[in-house]
C-alpha positions in Angstrom: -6.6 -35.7 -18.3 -3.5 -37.7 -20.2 -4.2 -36.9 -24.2 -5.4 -40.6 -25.9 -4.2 -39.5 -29.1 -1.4 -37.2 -30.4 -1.7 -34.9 -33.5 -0.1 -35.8 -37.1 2.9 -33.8 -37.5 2.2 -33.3 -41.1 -1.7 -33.0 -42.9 -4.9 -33.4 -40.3 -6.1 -36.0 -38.0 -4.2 -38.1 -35.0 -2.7 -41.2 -33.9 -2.7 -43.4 -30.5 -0.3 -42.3 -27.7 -1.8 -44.2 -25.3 -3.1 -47.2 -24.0 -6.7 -45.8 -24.0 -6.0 -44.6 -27.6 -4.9 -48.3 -28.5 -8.0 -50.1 -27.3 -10.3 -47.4 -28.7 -8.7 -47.8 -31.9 -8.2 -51.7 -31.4 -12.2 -51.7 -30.4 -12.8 -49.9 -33.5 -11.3 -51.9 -35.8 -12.5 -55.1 -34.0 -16.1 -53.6 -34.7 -15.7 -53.1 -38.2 -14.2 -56.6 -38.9 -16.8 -58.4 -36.7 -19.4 -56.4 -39.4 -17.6 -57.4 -42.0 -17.7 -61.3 -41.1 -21.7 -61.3 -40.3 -21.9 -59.1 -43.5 -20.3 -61.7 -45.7 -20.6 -65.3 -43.7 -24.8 -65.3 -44.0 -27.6 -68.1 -45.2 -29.1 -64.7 -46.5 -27.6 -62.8 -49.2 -25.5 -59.8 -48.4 -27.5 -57.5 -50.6 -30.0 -57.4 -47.4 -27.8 -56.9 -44.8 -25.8 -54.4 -46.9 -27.9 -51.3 -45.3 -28.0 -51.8 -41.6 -23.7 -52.8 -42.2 -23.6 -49.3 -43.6 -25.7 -48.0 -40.7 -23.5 -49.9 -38.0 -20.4 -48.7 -39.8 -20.9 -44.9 -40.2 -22.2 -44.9 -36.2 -19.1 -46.6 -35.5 -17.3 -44.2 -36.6 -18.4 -41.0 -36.2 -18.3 -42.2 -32.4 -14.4 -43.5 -32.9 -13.6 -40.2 -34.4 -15.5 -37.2 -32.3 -13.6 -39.1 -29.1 -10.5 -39.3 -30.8 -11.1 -35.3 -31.9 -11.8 -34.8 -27.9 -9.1 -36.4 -26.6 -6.5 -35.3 -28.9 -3.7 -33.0 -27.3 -3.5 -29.5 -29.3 -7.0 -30.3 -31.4 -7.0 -31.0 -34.7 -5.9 -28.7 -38.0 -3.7 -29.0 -40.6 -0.2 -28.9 -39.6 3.1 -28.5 -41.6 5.7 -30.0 -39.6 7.7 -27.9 -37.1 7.5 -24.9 -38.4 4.1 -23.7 -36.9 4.3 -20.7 -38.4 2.9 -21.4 -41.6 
């Protein structure tokens, strides 16, 4: 299996290196705008609809980020730079 995402050289977390990467993080953020348009373009004001957007977002992305944390190559820690002995 090809790694979607490739670890930060320096601090935690990933980024895309490749084209599955890209459209799960493009998917993502298309997700959170569309959310952010029915959240604010509404008949009904946005104090109602502010819980379930806050709902939809958190499930969002706690699935974006435990497949991003599976499919990154070397896992995820804090990392220093090249020197990987630190």
């Amino acid at each position: 299996m090809t790694a979607w995402f490739k670890p930060k050289r320096y601090g935690f977390g990933a980024a895309p290196a490749s084209w599955q990467g890209w459209a799960l993080t493009a998917a993502y953020v298309a997700i959170v705008a569309a959310c952010s348009v029915w959240l604010a373009n509404s008949a009904v004001s946005a104090e109602s609809r502010i819980t379930p957007f806050m709902v939809i977002i958190a499930v969002v992305t706690i699935i974006f980020v435990g497949i991003a944390w599976r499919t990154t190559e070397g896992g995820w820690r804090w990392r220093w730079g090249d020197d990987e002995k630190r």
